[in-house]
C-alpha positions as semicolon CSV with decimal commas, in nm:
position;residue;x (nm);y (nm);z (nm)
1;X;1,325;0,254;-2,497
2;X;0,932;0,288;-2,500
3;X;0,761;0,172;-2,135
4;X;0,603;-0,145;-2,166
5;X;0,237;-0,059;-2,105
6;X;0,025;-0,369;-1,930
7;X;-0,360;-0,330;-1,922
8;X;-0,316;-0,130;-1,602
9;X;0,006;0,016;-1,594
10;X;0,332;0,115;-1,691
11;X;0,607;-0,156;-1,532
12;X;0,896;-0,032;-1,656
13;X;1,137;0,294;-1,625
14;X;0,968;0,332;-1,231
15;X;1,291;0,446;-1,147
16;X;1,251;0,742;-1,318
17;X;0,953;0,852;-1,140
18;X;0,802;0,803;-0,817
19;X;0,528;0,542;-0,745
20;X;0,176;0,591;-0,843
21;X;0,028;0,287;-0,638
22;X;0,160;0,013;-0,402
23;X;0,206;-0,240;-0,662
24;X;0,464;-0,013;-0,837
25;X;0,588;0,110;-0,489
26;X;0,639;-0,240;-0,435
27;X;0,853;-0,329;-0,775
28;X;1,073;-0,016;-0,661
29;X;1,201;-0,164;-0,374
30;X;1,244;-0,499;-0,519
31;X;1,510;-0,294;-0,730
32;X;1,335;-0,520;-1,031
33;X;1,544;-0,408;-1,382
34;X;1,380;-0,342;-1,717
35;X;1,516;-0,624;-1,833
36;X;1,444;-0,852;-1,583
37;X;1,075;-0,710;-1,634
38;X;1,133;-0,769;-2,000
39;X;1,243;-1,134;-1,943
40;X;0,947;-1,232;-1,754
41;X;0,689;-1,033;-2,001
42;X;0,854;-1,239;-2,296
43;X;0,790;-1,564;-2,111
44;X;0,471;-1,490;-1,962
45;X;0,399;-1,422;-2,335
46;X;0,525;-1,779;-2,439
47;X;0,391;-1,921;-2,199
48;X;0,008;-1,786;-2,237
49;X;0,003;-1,743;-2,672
50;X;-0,227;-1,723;-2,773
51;X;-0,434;-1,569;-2,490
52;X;-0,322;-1,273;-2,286
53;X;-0,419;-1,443;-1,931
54;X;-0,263;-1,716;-1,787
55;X;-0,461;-1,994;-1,604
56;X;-0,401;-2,225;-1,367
57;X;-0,224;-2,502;-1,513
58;X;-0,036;-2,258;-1,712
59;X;0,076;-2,115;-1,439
60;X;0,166;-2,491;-1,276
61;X;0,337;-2,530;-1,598
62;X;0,512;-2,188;-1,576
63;X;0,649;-2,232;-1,224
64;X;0,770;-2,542;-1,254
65;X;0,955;-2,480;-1,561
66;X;1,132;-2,210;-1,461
67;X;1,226;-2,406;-1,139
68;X;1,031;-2,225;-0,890
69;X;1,076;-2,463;-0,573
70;X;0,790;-2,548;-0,396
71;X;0,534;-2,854;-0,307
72;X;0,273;-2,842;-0,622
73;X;-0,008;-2,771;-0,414
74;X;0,160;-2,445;-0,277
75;X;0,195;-2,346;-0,627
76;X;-0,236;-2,395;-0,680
77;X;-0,252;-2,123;-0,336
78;X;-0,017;-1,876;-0,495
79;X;-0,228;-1,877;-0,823
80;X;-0,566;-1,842;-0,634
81;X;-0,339;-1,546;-0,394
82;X;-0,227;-1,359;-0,721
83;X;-0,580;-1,390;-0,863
84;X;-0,782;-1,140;-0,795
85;X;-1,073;-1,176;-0,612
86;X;-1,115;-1,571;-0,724
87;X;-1,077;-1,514;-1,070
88;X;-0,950;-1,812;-1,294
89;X;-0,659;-1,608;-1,519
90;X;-0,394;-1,370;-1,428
91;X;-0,270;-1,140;-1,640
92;X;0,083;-0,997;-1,642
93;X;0,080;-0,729;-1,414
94;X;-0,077;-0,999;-1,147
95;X;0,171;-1,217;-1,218
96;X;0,459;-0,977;-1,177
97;X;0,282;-0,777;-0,842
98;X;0,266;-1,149;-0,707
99;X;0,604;-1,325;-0,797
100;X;0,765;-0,952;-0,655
101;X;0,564;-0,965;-0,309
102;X;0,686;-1,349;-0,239
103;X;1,060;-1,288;-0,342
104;X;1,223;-1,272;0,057
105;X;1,400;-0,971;-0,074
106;X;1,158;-0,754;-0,103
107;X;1,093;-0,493;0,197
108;X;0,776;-0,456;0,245
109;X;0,545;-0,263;0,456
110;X;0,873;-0,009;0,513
């Protein structure tokens, strides 16, 4: 299968090489699979069509639907955390880098 290529970089087949930056370093030790990668492009996709980027009350609309758990205004401070720099819209590899770095099982900072 081809890699999935984002805007920045590649997400998927990491395993088969090492990390190029921390984001990818961290998606590696989430042990993330290509097809849960795949899963969350072709929602993320679903979810933002016709745009590319995903603002915030897509992403309010996004979490909730796929039953993230959480007091709605926690969702509002992980969109402005996964945003970067203040920006309104996230695009997929944002989204992904930030729903890997809150999962508890991901080691970080190992």
């Amino acid at each position: 299968m081809r890699p999935l290529r984002t805007k920045y970089k590649i997400l998927i087949n990491l395993e088969n090489r090492p990390p190029e930056n921390y984001e990818e370093e961290m998606i590696q030790k989430a042990q993330v699979t290509e097809d849960q990668i795949l899963g969350l492009y072709k929602a993320f996709i679903e979810a933002v069509y016709p745009s590319i980027l995903m603002n915030q009350s897509c992403f309010y609309r996004f979490m909730t639907f796929h039953e993230f758990e959480c007091k709605p205004s926690r969702i509002f401070s992980y969109f402005n955390a996964f945003a970067p720099k203040g920006k309104s819209f996230l695009s997929f590899h944002e989204l992904c880098s930030g729903l890997v770095a809150i999962d508890p099982k991901t080691r970080l900072g190992e």
